[in-house]
Each structure stands twice: as C-alpha cells, then as structure tokens.
N, C-alpha and C positions, 0 to 999 in steps of 0.2 A: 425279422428279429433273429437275431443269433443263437443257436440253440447251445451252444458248445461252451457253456460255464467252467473257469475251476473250480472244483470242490475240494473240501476239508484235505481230502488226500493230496493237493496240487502245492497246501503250503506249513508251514512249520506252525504246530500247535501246540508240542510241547511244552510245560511250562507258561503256556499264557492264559491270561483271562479272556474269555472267549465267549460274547455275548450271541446266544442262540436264540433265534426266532420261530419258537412252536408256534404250531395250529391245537392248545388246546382248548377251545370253544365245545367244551363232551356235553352232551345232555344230562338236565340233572332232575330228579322227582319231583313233581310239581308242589312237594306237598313241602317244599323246606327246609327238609330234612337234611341236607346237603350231600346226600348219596348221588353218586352217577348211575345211568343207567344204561351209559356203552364206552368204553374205555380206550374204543378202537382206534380214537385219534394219539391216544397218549401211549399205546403200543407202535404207531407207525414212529413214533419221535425216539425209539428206545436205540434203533441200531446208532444212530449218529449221535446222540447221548452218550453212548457206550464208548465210542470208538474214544470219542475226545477225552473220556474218565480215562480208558485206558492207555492214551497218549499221554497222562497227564496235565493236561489242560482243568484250567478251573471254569465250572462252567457255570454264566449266570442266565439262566434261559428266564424269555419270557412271551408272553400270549395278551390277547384280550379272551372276554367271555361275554356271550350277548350283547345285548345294546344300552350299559347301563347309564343316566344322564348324570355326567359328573358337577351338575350343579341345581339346586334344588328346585330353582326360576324356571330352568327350561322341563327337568321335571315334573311338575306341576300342569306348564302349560301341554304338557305329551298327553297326560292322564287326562287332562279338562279336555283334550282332543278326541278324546276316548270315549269320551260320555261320563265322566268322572264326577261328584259336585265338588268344586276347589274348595268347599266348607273343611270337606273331613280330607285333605291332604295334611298333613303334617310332616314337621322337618324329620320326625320320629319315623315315620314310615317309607319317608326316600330313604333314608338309612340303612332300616330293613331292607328296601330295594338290592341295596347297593351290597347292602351283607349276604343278600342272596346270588351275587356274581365273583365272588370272592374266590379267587384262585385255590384256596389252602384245602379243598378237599384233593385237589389234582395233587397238591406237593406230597401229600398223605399216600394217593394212588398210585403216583410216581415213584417216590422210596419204596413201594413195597414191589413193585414190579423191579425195581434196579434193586434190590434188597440193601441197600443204602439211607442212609439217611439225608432228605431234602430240606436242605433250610430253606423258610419262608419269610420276604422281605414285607412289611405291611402297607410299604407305600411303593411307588414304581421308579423314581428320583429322586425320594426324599431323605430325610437325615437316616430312617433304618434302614432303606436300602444304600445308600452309601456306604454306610458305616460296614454293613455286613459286604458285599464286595470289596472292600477294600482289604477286608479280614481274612477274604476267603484263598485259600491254600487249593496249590494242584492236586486235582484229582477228587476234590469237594464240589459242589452244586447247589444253587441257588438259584429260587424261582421266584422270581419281582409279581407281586400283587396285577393284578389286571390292566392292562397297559390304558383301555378304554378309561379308567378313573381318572385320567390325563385329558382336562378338554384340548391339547395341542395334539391330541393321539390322530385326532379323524382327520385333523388340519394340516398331519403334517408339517408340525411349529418346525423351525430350525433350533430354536432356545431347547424343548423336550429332547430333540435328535440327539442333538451336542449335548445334554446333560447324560443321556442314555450310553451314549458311545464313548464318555470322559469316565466310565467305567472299568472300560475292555482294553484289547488292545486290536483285535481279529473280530468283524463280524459273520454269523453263520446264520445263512436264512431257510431254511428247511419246512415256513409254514406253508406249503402249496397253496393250501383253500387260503388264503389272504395275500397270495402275490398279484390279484387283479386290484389289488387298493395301493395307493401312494399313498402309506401313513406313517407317521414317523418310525414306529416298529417296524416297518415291512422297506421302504424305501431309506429314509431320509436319514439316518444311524451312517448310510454307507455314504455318506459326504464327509463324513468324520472319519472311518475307520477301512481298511482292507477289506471286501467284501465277496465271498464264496458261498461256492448251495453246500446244503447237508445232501444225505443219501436219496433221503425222500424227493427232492426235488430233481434231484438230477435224475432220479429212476422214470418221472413224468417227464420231462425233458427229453431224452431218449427214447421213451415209448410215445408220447402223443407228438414230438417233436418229431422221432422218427418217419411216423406215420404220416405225418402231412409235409413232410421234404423230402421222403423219399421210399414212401409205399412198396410194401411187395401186393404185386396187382393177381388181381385186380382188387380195387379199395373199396368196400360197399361201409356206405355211411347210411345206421338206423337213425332216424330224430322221429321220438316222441313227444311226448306230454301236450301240454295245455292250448299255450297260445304259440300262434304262426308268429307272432309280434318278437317273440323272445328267442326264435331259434330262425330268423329272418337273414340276419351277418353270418352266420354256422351256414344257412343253404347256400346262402351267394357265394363265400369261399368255399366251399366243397364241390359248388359246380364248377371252379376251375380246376379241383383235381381227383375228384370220382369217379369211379368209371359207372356205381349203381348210386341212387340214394332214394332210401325207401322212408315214406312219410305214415305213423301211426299217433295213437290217440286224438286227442281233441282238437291240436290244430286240423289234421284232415278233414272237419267239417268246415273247414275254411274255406279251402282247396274245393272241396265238391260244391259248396253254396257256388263259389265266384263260376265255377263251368253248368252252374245251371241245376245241380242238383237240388233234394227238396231234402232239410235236415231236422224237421221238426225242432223240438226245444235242445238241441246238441249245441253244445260249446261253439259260439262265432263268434268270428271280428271281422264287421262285414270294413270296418276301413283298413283292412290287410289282403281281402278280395282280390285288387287289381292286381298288388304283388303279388300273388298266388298264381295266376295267371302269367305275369312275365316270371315266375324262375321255371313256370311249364315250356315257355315259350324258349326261354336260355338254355334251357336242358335238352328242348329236341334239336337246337340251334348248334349245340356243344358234344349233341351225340350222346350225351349221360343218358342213361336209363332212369327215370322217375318213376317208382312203384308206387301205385295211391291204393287205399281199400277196395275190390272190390265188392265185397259184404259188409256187414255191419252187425255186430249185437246191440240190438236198442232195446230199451227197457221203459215202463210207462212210469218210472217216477227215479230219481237217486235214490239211492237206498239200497243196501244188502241182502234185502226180501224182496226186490220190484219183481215185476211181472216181467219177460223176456222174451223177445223173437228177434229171429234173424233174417236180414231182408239185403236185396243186393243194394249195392253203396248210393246216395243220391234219393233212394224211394224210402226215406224214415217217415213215417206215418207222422200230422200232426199229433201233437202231445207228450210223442215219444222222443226217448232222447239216445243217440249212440253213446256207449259206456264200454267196448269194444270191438278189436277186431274180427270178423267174422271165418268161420272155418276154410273158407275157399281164399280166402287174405293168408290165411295161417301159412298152406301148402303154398302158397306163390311167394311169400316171406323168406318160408324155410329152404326154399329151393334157392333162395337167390346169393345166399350166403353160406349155399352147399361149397361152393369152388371158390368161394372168395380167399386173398391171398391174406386181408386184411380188414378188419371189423370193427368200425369204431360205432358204441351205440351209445347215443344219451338221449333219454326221457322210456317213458312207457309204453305200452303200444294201448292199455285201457285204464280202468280206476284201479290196478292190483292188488288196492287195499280191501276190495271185495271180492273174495272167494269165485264169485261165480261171473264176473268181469276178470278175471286174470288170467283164462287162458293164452290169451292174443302172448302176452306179458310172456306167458310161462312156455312156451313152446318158442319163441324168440330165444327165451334163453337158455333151451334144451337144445335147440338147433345148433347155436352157438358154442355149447359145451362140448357137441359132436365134431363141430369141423376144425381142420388140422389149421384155420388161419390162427396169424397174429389178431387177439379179440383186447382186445381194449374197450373198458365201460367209463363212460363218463361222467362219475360222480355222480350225485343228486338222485334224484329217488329211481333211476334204474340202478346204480349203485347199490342200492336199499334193496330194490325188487330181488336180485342178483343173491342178495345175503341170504333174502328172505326164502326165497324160492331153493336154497341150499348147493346152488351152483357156481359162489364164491370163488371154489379152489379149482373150477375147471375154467376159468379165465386167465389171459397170460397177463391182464394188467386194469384193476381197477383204481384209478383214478380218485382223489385224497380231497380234491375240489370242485363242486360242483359249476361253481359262477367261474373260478377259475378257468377252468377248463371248458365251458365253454366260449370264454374270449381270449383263451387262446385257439380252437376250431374256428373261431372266426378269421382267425389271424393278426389280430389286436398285440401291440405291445404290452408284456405283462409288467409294470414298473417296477413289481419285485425282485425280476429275473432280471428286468434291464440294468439295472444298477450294481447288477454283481460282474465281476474281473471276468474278463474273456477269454477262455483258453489260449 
C-alpha cells in the first residue's frame, strides 16, 4: 500500500466546504447522562480542525458513535439475541437507544475546546443537514448527527456517499480508528469528491508506515493480549521484517500448550496450536529472534484478590491460570528492547486492569520509556495501559486505532487510506 498521501496542506481549502471525517466514537457514562468520560479523541481532531477554521474553509465534519441499529426490526431482533423478551421492546426505547448515540454532546465538547461555536445538523443527509451546509459560511463548523443512524453507513450505499459529498466540495479523512472499514463516511464520499488525510492520519502513516517500509533496526515488535487468533496476520507480516518479536499475555499460552507445555485453566485456542508452531518454525527459518515467556505469574482463580505464584513457563499447575508475565520474562523483555532502533507494541504483556498482574505490563512500558528507539504503541488497551501507567508522553508515537492499526501491521490495505490522492 502506498503510504505517501496528500494532505490538507498539498491542496487549496480556502474558502471551500470541506467535509471532515473524525473518529469521534468518545466514551460516554453509562448512566445516560450524556457526559463523556475521555475526550481524547476529540482533542486528537482539534489540530486539522484548526488549521482548515484558519484557512477559512467551512467545515462540516462528521463521525459515527457505537453501534446504534438504525431500524427498530433489526433492533429488536439484537436485543431478543441478547436474552431480551421482545414483550417489553418498544419503538419508545430504540429511540432512547438511539438518543443515547447522539453526536450533540461532542458538538457541545467540540466548541468549547475550539472556543467557537459548533452547529449541530439532527440528521446526517437529511433536509437539517442540507439546509445547514448549504448555510454554512468560511470559517464556521458543522457536525452531521451520527453517520451510523444511516443504514447505507456500514454498507457503504453509493446513494448515502453521493448525498454526503453533494455537500462539500474537498474531502478530508483524518478518522484513523475507522480507516480499516469501507463505509460510506470513511471510503465511498471519495468517489464523489478530491480526497486528502488530515494531520492525524498522516502523523500514523509516517510513523507506523515508517516503521514497517523502512525501520531504524533493529525493529523489535511486542504483541500481547488475548488471542494468538487475532494478532496471527501481525506475526506473519513482522516475521518478514523484524529483526526480534517478543510474544506476552494470553496468547503465549497458546505457544507453550502447542510445544508441549502444561498451562492449567490460562487462556487457549488449542485450533491456533499448529500455527503457533509454524511462526516458531518461520522465525528460526528467517533467523528472527522469537522471545516466548519464560516464567509466568499464575494465580488460582480471576480476580484482583487471587492467590499467586510464580512458576517457570509450561509448569502452571492444574487449576491455576497465567494472568502474567513472570520476573525472569521481565529482565529478558527489558533487555531486548534495551538497543532496539525501533518498538512497535500492541496488546499487554498480563490482565493490567489488576494491580497485582500488571507488573509484566508496567516494566515493558518503563523499559520502553527509557530507551532512545523510535516506540510506537499500537492502540487498544496497551494504548490504555501506556495512559494508565503514566508513560503516555515518554512515547514517540501512540497510535489513535486500535483495529486500525493492527491491519495495517499486518499489511492489509486500509480502504480509508486507499482512496485518498497519492502524493
């Protein structure tokens, strides 16, 4: 894939209507209330916001938000999939559903970070939003209701695209976490109209883009979390350009079952075994260095209070389950990414949402914070861990998509990036 996009700087936005594609999908209180409770996505969308206010550009950005069902049939049939009784659905309550995905706290959160004022369209191509685009004057902003309330959104309709882009005149796509979907927001607008990244994407483009065309070596790639299953296309393409890649959390008891180890009740997927096995076999094949556990902190139940011992990797006692990495893992982790030129890490090394399972976690990303490579985090809950653990601002580059960016580590064409103008 071509990583070398024009962006907003490359072409004249002066004076046009200029339809932008955030990522803001922000978390909100579960209780309704329509408060957010991290705003971080709607601060990474501020600099290329900015830029286009101050080019005078009129700007009508828009998003989805969760997964809300734009029709009340398929609604019903989600919640009755749920364990719901379709008795007590009501058309009254998709509503509420639907009222609780509802853009207009962002636009609220948006003007006050731009200290401007955000008009809010109530539909995403309907008669308000027309009306208000049509209205809207350089150097003004307008944020289109939830693109998701459009069932042509997921589909990628041509009809939604072309209504979206008979708006503007310039499209700007700057949602990173939603360039791994072809949905009319994200791809199909740019059949209709000129099509450039914002800042945000270009800044991931250049750093993870960087990183896998053309690394300062040596390149050690972390992958943790869950399942071998999900970060399966990320090993295979890394073993063609890694020089280390170290495997933590719950997949590694995938890795240790398939060579024979005994992992008690720890996270498997014994039908990812055999492949676990051939990227060991590709790796010593290809001369990569493969770092697997060799310790483990197992605990005798989930939970924040379990009981805990540490045993070497392969010997987890029945009952007990690995919940992380083990201290003698730690120093062979931390040493491996002592000289590295370049660090790309997505997933966990243990559960870090427990105190007393996050050391694996938290010395990865102390290690990391210390050495002079290029580190890039890869979204998703090392992203999180990274916030959480307070070593945020000793990273040179975390990463705005989680799924995104892992199919692009994989090597996967992103359709959102595909469709935009080639430098």
């Amino acid at each position: 894939m071509n990583y070398n996009k024009k962006t907003v700087r490359d072409v004249e936005v002066t004076g046009k209507k200029v339809l932008l594609r955030c990522d803001f999908n922000v978390p909100m209180a579960k209780d309704g209330s329509g408060v957010i409770t991290d705003d971080k996505r709607i601060r990474a969308a501020l600099p290329t916001i900015q830029y286009l206010l101050e080019q005078n550009a009129a700007v009508i950005a828009c998003s989805h938000m969760g997964k809300p069902q734009p029709s009340f049939e398929k609604w019903v049939q989600k919640q009755t999939e749920k364990g719901k009784d379709p008795a007590s659905l009501t058309e009254e309550k998709w509503k509420k559903s639907l009222a609780e995905l509802s853009l207009k706290p962002v636009a609220q959160r948006l003007g006050e970070l731009l200290g401007k004022d955000v008009s809010m369209a109530d539909d995403v191509v309907g008669a308000d939003a027309q009306a208000k685009a049509a209205a809207l004057q350089p150097g003004q902003i307008l944020l289109l209701e939830n693109t998701r309330f459009e069932k042509g959104e997921t589909k990628n309709d041509p009809a939604l695209a072309k209504a979206m882009a008979n708006m503007a005149e310039l499209y700007v796509s700057d949602a990173f976490g939603a360039v791994h979907r072809a949905h009319a927001s994200t791809a199909g607008v740019a059949e209709y109209l000129p099509a450039v990244s914002g800042f945000l994407i270009q800044k991931e483009l250049d750093f993870i883009g960087g990183a896998l065309a053309n690394p300062k070596r040596p390149l050690v790639a972390i992958l943790g979390g869950s399942k071998v299953s999900s970060k399966i296309g990320v090993i295979n393409n890394l073993l063609e350009i890694a020089d280390t890649i170290i495997i933590g959390g719950g997949m590694a008891y995938t890795f240790s079952a398939a060579q024979g180890g005994k992992v008690g009740n720890s996270l498997l997927e014994t039908d990812w075994m055999d492949y676990s096995l051939e990227m060991v076999a590709k790796a010593k094949a290809k001369g990569v260095k493969l770092l697997l556990p060799v310790d483990t902190v197992c605990a005798d139940k989930f939970a924040p209070d379990a009981n805990s011992q540490i045993v070497a990797a392969g010997e987890i006692p029945d009952g007990w389950e690995g919940l992380d990495i083990g201290p003698k893992t730690v120093e062979l982790y931390c040493a491996a990414v002592q000289d590295a030129g370049t660090v790309i890490w997505n997933g966990p090394m243990g559960v870090f949402e427990f105190p007393a399972f996050a050391k694996g976690t938290e010395a990865v990303a102390e290690a990391l914070s210390k050495t002079d490579a290029i580190t890039i985090i890869g979204g998703g809950d090392s992203a999180a861990a990274v916030q959480q653990l307070g070593y945020a601002n000793k990273m040179t580059h975390i990463s705005t998509g989680g799924g995104a960016s892992l199919e692009f580590m994989e090597g996967k064409e992103l359709p959102g990036v595909a469709c935009l103008l080639d430098a």
